[in-house]
One Martini backbone bead per residue (centre of mass of N, CA, C, O) as a GRO file, in nm:
protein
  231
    1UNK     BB    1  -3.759  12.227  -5.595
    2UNK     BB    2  -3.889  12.406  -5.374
    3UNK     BB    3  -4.164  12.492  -5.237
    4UNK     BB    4  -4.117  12.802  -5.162
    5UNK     BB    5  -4.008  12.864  -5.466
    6UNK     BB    6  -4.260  12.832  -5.605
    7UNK     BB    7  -4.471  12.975  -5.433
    8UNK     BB    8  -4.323  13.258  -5.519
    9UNK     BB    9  -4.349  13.250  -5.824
   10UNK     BB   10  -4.666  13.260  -5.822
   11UNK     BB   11  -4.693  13.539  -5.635
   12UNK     BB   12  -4.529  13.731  -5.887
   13UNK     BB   13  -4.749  13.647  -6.084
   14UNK     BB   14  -5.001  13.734  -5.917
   15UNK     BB   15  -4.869  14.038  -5.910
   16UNK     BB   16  -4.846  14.122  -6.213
   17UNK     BB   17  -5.136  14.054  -6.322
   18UNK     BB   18  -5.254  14.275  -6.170
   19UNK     BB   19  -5.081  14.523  -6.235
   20UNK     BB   20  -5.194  14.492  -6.550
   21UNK     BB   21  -5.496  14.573  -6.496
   22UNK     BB   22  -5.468  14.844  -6.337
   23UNK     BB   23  -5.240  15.016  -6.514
   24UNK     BB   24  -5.364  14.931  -6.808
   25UNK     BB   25  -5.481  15.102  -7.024
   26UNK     BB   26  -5.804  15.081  -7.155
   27UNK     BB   27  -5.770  15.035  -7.459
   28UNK     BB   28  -5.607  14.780  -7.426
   29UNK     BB   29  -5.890  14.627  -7.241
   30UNK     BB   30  -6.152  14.662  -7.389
   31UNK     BB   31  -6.169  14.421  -7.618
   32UNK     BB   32  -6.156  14.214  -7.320
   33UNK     BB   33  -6.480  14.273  -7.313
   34UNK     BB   34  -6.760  14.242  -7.280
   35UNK     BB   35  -6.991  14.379  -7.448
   36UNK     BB   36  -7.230  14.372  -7.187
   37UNK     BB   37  -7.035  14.652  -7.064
   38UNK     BB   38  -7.154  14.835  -7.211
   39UNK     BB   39  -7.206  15.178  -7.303
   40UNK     BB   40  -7.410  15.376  -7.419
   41UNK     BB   41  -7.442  15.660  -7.572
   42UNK     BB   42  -7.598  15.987  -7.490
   43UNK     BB   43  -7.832  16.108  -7.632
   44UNK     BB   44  -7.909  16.446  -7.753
   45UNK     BB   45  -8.116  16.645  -7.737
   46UNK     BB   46  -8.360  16.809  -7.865
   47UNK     BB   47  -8.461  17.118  -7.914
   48UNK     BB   48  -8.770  17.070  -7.790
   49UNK     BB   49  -8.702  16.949  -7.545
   50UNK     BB   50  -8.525  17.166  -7.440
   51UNK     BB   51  -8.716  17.362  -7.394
   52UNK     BB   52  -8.866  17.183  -7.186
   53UNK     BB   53  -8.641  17.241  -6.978
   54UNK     BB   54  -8.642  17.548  -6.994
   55UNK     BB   55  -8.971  17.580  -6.921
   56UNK     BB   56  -8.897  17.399  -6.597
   57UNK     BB   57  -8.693  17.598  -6.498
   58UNK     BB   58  -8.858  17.874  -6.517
   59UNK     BB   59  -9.134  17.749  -6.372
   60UNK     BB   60  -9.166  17.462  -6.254
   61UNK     BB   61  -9.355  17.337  -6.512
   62UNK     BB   62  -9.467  17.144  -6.728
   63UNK     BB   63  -9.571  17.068  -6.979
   64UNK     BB   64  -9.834  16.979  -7.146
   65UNK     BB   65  -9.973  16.719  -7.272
   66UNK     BB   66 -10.044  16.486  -7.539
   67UNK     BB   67 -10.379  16.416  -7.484
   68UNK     BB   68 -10.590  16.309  -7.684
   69UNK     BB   69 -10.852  16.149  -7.516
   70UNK     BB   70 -10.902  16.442  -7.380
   71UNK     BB   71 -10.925  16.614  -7.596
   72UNK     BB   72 -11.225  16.464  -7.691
   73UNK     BB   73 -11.283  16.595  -7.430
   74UNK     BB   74 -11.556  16.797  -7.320
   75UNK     BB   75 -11.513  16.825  -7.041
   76UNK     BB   76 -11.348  16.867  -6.764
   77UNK     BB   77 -11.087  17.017  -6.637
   78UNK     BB   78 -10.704  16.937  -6.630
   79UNK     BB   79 -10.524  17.094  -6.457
   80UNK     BB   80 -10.499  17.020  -6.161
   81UNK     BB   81 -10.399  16.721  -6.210
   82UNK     BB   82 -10.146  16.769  -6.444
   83UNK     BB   83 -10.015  17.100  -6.504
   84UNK     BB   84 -10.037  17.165  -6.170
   85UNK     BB   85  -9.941  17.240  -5.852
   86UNK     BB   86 -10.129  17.174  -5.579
   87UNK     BB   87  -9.888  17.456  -5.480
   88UNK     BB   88 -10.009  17.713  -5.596
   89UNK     BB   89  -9.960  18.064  -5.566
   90UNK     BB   90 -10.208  18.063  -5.817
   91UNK     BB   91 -10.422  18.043  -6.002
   92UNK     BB   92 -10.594  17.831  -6.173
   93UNK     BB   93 -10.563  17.820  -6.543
   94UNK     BB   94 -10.762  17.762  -6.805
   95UNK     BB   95 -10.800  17.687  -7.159
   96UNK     BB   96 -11.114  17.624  -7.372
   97UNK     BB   97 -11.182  17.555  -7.727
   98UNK     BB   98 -11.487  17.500  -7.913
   99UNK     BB   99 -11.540  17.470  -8.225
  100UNK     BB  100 -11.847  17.380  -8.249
  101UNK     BB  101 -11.924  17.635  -8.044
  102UNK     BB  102 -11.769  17.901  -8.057
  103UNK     BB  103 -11.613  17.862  -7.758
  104UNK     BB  104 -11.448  18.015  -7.456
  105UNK     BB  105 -11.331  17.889  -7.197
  106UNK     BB  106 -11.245  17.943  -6.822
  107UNK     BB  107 -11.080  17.805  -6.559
  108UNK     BB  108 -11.036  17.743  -6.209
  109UNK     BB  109 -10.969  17.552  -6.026
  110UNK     BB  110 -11.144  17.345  -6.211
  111UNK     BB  111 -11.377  17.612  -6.291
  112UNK     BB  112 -11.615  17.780  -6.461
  113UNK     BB  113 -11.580  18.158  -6.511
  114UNK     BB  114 -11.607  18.156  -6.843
  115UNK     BB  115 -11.771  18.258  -7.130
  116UNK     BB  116 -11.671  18.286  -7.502
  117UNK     BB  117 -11.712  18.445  -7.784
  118UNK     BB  118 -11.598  18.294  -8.103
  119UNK     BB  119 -11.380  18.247  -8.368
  120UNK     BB  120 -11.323  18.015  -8.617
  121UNK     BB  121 -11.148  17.809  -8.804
  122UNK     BB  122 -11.358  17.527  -8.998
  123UNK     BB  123 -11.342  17.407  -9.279
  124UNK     BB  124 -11.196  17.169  -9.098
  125UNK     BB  125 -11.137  16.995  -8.834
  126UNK     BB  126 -10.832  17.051  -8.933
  127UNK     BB  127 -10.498  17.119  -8.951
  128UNK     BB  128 -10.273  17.032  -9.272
  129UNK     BB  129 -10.207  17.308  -9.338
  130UNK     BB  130 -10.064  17.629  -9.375
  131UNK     BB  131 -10.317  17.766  -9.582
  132UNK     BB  132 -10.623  17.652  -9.482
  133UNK     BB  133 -10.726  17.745  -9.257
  134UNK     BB  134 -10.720  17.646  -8.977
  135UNK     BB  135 -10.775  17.551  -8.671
  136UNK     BB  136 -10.597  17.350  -8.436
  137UNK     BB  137 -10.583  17.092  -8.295
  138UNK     BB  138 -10.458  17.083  -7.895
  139UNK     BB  139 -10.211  17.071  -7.642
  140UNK     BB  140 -10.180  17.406  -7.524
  141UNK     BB  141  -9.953  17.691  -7.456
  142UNK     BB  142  -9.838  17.946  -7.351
  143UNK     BB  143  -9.588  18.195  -7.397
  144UNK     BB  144  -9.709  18.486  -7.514
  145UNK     BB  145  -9.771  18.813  -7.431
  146UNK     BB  146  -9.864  19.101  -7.733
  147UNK     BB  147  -9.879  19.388  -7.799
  148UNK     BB  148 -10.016  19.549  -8.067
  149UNK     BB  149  -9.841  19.783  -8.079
  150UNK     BB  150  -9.738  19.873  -8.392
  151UNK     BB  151  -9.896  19.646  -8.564
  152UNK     BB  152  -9.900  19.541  -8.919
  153UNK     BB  153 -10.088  19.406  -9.116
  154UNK     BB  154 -10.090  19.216  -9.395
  155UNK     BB  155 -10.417  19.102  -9.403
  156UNK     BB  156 -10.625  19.327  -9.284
  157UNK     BB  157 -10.588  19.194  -9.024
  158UNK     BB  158 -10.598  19.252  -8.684
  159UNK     BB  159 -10.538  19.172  -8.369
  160UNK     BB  160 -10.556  19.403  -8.169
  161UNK     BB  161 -10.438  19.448  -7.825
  162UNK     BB  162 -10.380  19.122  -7.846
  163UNK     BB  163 -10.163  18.845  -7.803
  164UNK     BB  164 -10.192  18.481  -7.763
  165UNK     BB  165  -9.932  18.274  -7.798
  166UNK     BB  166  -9.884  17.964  -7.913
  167UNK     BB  167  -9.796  17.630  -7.874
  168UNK     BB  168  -9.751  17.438  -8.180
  169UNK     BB  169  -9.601  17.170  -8.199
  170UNK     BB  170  -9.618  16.831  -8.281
  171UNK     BB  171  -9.626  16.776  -7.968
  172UNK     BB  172  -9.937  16.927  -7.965
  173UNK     BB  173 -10.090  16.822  -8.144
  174UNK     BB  174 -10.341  16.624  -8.345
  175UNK     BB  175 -10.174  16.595  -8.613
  176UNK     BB  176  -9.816  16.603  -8.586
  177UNK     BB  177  -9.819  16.924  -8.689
  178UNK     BB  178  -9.659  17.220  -8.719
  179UNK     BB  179  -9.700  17.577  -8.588
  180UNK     BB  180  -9.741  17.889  -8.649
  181UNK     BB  181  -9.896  18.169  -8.551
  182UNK     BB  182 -10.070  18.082  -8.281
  183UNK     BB  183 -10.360  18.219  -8.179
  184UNK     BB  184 -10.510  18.500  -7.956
  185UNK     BB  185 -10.722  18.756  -8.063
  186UNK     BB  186 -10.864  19.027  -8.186
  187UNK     BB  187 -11.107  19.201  -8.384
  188UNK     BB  188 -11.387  19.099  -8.348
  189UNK     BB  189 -11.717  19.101  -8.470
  190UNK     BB  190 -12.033  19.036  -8.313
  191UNK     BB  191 -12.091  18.907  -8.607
  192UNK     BB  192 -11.890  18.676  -8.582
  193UNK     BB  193 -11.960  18.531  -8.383
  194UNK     BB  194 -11.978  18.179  -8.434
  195UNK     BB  195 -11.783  18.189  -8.655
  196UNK     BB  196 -11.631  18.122  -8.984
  197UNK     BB  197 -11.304  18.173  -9.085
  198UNK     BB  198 -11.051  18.330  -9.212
  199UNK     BB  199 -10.843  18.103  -9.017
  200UNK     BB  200 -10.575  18.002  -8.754
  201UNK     BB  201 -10.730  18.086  -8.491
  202UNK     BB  202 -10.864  18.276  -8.210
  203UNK     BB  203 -11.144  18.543  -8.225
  204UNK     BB  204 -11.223  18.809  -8.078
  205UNK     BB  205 -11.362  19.043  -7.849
  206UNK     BB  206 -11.178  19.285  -7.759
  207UNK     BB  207 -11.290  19.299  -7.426
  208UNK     BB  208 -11.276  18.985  -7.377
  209UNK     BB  209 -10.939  18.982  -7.414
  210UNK     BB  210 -10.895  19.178  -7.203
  211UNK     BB  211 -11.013  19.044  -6.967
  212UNK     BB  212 -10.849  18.780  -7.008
  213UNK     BB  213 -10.614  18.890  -6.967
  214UNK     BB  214 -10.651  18.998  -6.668
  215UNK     BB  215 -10.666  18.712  -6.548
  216UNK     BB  216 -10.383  18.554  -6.649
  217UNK     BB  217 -10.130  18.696  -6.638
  218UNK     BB  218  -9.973  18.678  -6.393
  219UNK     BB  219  -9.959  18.351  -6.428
  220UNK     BB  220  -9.799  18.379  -6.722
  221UNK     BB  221  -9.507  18.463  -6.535
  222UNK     BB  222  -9.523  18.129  -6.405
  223UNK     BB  223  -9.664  18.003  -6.619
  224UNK     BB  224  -9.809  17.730  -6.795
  225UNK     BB  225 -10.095  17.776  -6.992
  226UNK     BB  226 -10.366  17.587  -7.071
  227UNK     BB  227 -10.464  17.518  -7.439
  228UNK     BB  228 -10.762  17.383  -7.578
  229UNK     BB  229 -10.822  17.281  -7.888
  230UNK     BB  230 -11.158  17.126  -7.998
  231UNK     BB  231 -11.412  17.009  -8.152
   0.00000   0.00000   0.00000
């Protein structure tokens, strides 16, 4: 056999087997690939992930992480490093609430603006169980301000004028347990102020929760404001 005649029959097999890889379904070669190229699929993301791409998509904003480490430092606020962006178009608002001093701060740009009395579920350091009555720590941030008008209390304690309802599940509690209906509201009497209640919230006197609301709303409708809740 000629010279010419090998190297050609080699050149048709060396054609074949090209074509071979080209052009055979992938599943008929998938077997024959090493296993570590291979990709694994990509997990979808949970329930509370998607919340929180949703209210950056919103906000442009992500929410407070739960860094527990600052939660239990009551020094300055954490607002302007962590939360919000350094060319915010509005005023930086963060709210801290101390609950063994039942005070609660209000911050502007990382400087103290307001401090106000409240009354707090104090009966355990957290709350552990969803009937404790105990104000829960974690670093929370506002969801929505909702008028009370027309709202009628269950326990014969009313909202007052305002609820300003937190984020409070898991992913941001200092307990690792989430909880629902938990907020920041009014109807708290003079005499109730720097005590513990049976609640599981923080509780104003109206005028103070007015006030309050009155600095933060605007900026409501655009960020995610955090409130930390303290020992």
């Amino acid at each position: 056999m000629k010279a010419s005649t090998i190297i050609l029959i080699i050149a048709i097999i060396v054609a074949l087997g090209v074509s071979l890889i080209v052009y055979l379904p992938k599943e008929v070669l998938q077997p024959f690939l090493d296993k570590k190229y291979k990709v694994e699929p990509v997990q979808e993301a949970d329930s509370l992930a998607q919340m929180d791409k949703n209210d950056t998509e919103k906000t442009g904003v992500k929410p407070p992480e739960a860094d527990f480490g600052s939660l239990l430092d009551e020094g300055q606020s954490t607002v302007a490093s962590k939360h919000l962006p350094d060319s915010a178009p509005y005023p930086i608002y963060e709210i801290v609430v101390k609950k063994s001093l039942y005070k609660l701060d209000l911050y502007r740009d990382g400087e103290p603006l307001k401090t106000y009395d409240v009354a707090v579920g104090n009966k355990a350091p957290d709350k552990l169980s969803k009937d404790d009555m105990v104000t829960p720590l974690g670093n929370f941030y506002i969801v929505s301000i909702e008028s009370s008008k027309g709202r009628k209390s269950n326990s014969g304690m009313a909202y007052g004028p305002w609820l300003i309802r937190l984020r409070t599940d898991q992913l941001v509690t200092a307990s690792g347990k989430g909880w629902l209906n938990i907020g920041i509201h009014g109807d708290g009497k003079s005499s109730e102020m720097g005590s513990s209640l049976n609640t599981d919230c923080v509780i104003m006197q109206n005028n103070d929760l007015k006030e309050l609301k009155d600095y933060i709303y605007n900026e409501y409708k655009h960020y995610n404001i955090p409130v930390r809740i303290v020992p």
